[in-house]
C-alpha positions in Angstrom: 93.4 35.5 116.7 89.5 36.0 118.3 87.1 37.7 115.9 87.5 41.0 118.0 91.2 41.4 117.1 90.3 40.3 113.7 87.6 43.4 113.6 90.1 45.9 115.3 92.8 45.2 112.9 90.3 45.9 110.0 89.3 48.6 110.8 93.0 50.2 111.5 93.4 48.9 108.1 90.8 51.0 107.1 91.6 54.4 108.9 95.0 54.0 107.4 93.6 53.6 103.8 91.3 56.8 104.4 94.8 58.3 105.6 96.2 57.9 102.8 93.8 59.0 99.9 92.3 62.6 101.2 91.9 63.0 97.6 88.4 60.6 97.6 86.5 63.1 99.7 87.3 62.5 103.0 88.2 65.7 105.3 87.5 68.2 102.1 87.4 72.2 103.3 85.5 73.9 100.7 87.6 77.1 99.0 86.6 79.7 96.5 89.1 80.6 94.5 89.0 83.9 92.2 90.8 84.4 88.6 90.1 87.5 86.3 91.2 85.4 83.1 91.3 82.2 81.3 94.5 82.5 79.2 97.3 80.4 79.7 99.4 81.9 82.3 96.8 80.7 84.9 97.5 77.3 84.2 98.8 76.4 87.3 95.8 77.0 88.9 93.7 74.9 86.7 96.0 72.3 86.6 95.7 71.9 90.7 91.5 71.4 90.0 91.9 68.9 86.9 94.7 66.8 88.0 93.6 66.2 91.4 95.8 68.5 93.4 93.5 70.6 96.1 91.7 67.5 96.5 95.0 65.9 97.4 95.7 68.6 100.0 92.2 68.0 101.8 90.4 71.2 99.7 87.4 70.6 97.5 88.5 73.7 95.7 86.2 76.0 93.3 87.6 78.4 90.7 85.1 81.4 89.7 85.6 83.5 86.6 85.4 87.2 87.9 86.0 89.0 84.8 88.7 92.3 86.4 91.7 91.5 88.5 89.9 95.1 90.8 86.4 92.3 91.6 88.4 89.9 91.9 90.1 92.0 95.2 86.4 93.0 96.3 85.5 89.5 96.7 88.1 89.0 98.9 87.9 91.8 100.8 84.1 91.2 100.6 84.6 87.7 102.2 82.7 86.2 99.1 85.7 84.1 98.1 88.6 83.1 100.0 91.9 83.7 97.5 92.3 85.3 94.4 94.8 84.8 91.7 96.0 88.7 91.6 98.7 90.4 90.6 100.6 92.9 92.7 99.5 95.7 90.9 96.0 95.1 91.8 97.1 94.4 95.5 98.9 97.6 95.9 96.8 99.7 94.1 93.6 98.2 96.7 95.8 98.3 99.8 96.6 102.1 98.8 92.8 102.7 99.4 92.7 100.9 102.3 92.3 97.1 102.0 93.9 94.3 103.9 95.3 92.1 101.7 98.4 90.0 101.3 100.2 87.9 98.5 101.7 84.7 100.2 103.5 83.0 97.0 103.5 84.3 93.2 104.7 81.2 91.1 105.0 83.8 88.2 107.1 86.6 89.3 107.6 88.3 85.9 105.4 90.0 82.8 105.3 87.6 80.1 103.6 89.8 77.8 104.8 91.1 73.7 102.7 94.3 72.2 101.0 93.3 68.8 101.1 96.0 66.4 99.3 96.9 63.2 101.5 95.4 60.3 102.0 99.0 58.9 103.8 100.1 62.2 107.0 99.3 61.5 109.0 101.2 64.2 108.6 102.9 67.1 108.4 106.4 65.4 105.2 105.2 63.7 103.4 104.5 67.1 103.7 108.1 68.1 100.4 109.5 69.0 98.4 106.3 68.0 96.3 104.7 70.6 97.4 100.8 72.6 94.6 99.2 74.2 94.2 97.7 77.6 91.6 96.0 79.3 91.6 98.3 82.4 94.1 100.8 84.1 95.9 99.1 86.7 95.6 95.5 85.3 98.6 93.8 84.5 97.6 94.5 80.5 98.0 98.6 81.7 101.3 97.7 83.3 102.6 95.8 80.3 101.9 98.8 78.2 103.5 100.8 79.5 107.2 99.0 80.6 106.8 97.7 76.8 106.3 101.4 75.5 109.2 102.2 78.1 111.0 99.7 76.2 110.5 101.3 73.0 112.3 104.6 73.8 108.8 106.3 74.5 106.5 107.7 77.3 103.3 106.2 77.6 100.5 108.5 77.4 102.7 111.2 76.4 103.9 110.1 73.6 101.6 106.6 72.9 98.3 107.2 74.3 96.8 104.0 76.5 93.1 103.9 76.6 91.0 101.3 77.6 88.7 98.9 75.7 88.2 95.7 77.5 89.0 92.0 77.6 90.8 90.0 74.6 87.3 90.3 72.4 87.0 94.1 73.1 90.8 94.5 72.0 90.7 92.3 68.9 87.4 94.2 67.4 89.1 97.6 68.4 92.2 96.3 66.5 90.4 95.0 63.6 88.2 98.5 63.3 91.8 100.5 63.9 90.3 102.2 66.6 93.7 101.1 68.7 97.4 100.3 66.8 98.2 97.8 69.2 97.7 95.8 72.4 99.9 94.1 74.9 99.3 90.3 74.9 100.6 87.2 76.4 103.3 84.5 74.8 101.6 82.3 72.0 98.4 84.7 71.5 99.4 85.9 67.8 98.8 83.0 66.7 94.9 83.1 67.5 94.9 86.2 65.6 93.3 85.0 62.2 92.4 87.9 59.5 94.1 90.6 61.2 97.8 91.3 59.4 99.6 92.1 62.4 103.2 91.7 64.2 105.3 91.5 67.1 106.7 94.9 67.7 108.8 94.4 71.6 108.7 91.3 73.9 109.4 91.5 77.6 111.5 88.4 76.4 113.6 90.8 74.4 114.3 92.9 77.6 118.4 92.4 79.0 117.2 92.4 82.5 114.2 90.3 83.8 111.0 92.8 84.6 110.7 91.7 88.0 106.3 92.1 88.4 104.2 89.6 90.8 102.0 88.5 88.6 100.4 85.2 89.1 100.2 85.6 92.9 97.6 83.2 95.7 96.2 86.7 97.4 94.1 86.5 100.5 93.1 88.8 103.5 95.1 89.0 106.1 92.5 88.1 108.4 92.1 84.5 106.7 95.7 84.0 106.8 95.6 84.4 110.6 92.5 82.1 110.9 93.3 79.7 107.9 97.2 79.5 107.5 96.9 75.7 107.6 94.4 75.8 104.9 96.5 78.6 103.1 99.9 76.2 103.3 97.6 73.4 101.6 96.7 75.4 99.1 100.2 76.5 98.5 101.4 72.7 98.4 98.8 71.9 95.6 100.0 74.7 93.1 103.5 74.0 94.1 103.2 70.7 92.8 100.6 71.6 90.0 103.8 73.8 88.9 106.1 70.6 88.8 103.0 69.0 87.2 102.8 71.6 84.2 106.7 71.2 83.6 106.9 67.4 83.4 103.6 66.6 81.9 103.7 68.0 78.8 100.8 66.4 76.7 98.2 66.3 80.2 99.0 70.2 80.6 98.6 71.5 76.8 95.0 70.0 77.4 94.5 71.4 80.2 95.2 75.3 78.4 93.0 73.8 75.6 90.3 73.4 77.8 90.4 76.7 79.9 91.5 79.1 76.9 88.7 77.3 74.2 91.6 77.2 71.9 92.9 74.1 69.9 95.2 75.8 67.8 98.5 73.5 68.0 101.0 76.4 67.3 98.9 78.2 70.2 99.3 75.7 72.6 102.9 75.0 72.0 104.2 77.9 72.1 101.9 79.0 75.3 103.1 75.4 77.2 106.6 76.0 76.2 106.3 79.9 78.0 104.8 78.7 80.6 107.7 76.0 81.6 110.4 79.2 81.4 107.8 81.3 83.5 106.6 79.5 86.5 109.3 79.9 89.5 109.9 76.4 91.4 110.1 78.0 94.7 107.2 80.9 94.4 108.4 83.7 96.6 107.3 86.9 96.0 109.2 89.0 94.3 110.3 92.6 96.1 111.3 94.5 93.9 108.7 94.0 91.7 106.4 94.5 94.6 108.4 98.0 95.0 107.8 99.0 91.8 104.3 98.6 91.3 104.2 100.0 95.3 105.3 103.4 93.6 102.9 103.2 91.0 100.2 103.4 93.2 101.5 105.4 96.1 102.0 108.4 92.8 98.2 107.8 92.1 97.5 108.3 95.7 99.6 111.3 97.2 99.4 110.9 100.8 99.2 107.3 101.0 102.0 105.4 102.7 102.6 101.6 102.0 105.7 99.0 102.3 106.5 95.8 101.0 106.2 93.9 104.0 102.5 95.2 104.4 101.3 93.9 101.4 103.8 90.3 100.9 103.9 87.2 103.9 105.8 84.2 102.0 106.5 82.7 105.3 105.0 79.9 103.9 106.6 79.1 100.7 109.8 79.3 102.6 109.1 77.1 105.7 107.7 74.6 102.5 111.2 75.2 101.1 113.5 74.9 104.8 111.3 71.4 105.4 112.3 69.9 102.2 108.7 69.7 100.8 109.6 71.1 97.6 112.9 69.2 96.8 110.5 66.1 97.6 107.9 67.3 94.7 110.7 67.7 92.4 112.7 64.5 92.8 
């Protein structure tokens, strides 16, 4: 074989090594990717960044804290970032006034959330006309609230008022001063709650019937989808196989929540991990009618307003993932 040959083959050998490792840096589209909070049902998305996912999938992926599901929409809409991690809620109630976005996969399509009561409230009578705190109105925390109220045999607002305080360190010191009885919260969360004599009054785990909400959601513009759908389908492969990630690799994952929620608490992170596994849907469609519901919600805050599923949710590409047998290969 001449030198030449010998060079040519090399550096095939090469190009098919490059091929096969996008994950070193080769190819990489830089994304911005949005989340309103660092508790454990985000997981999935921080999973993708710390075990290597995006990077797999040719994105060289950055997650920034925006601190309220509502900025988190303004970015996108603003063009400063390219997806968020949303919850329908948030997209309905923006689309209502006007903005053009869409939810193409939610790999949570349910509200894992339990309202934390004072330890003297010790049945639903004794909520009536005490305060629940939320972090804003039409965040998933506002939502919970008020199907867990619901749940309880009351109204919300009528009969429990709902005002709004702020984040988890906002709710806790409103908790701890009495200014608020109680506060929705996700799974596992009780247990950081050291000092304050408290318990668990309703679950949405206690509900008969699944509350169908999309909660964890990837939501973009619709004008990126159109431009970017490849790099939206890449994105979509990552978390899919972060989520396969998060429910085989127990140990890896639990410090990956350590790491993102700054908690260490062992109860805390077991009993989060252990939610999370039950939560995360292995094909992530969007659910419809959750998406309905909240829909409603925000079409009754804005009379005149018209909006439909269909406007708001394109998981075309979850299920062309599913019809090519991309996520029966992740899972085998």
């Amino acid at each position: 074989m001449t030198i030449a040959k010998l060079s040519l083959t090399g550096v095939l050998m090469l190009a098919g090594i490059a091929l096969l490792v996008p994950e070193r840096g080769f190819g990489q589209e830089r994304v911005k990717i949005a989340y309103s909070s660092a508790d454990a049902s985000n997981t999935v998305w921080f999973t993708a960044l710390d075990a290597g996912l995006y990077r797999k999938y040719g994105l060289d992926a950055e997650l920034i804290f925006i601190q309220s599901s509502t900025m988190s929409v303004s970015t996108v809409v603003s063009g400063d970032v390219q997806i968020a991690n949303v919850s329908g809620g948030a997209v309905a109630s923006a689309a209502v006034g006007g903005a053009s976005l869409v939810m193409t996969a939610c790999y949570i399509n349910t509200l894992p959330y339990e309202l934390v009561v004072q330890e003297s409230v010790k049945s639903a009578e004794d909520l009536r006309g005490k305060s629940i705190g939320i972090s804003r109105v039409g965040s998933s925390s506002d939502v919970a609230a008020r199907v867990l109220i619901k749940g309880l045999g009351l109204e919300p607002v009528k009969d429990v008022p709902i005002i709004q305080v702020g984040g988890p360190t906002e709710r806790a010191a409103a908790f701890r001063t009495g200014r608020i009885v109680g506060f929705p919260s996700p799974p596992g969360t009780i247990h950081l709650a050291t000092g304050m004599p408290h318990r668990i009054m309703i679950s949405t785990a206690d509900f008969q019937k699944r509350f169908d909400f999309p909660y964890i959601c990837s939501t973009t513009s619709k004008s990126f989808l159109a431009a970017k759908r490849d790099t939206m389908r890449r994105l979509t492969m990552a978390l899919i196989e972060a989520t396969h990630f998060l429910k085989t690799r127990k140990e890896e994952t639990k410090k990956f929540i350590a790491k993102y929620t700054r908690q260490s608490n062992p109860q805390y992170l077991e009993d989060s991990y252990i939610a999370n596994v039950k939560l995360h849907d292995r094909v992530p469609l969007v659910t419809r009618e959750g998406t309905e519901i909240q829909i409603k919600e925000a079409l009754a805050r804005k009379p005149g307003a018209t909006l439909r599923v269909d406007d708001i949710v394109d998981d075309s590409i979850v299920r062309e993932l599913e019809k090519s047998g991309f996520i029966d290969k992740v899972y085998k």
